[in-house]
N, C-alpha and C positions, 0 to 999 in steps of 0.2 A: 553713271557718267556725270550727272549732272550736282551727286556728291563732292567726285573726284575735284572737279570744275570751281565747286562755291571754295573747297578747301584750299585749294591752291590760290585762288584770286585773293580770299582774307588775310591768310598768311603775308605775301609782297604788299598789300595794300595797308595790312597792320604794320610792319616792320616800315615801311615808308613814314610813316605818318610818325611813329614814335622814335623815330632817325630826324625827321625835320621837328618834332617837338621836344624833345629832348635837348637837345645843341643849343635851341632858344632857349628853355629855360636854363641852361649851363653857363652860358655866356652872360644872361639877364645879374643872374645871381654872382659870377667873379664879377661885373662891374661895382 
């Protein structure tokens, strides 16, 4: 359970974080 649990939380929590960093540096670098 507590496999299932760590994998699902890293997964939304990695995909978040490289959704809000990604776009930043996207934007930084077309300016």
């Amino acid at each position: 359970m507590t496999g299932s649990d760590s994998t699902e939380q890293n997964k939304p929590q990695e995909g978040k974080k490289d959704d809000g960093k990604k776009p930043v540096e996207i934007k930084e670098e077309d300016l």
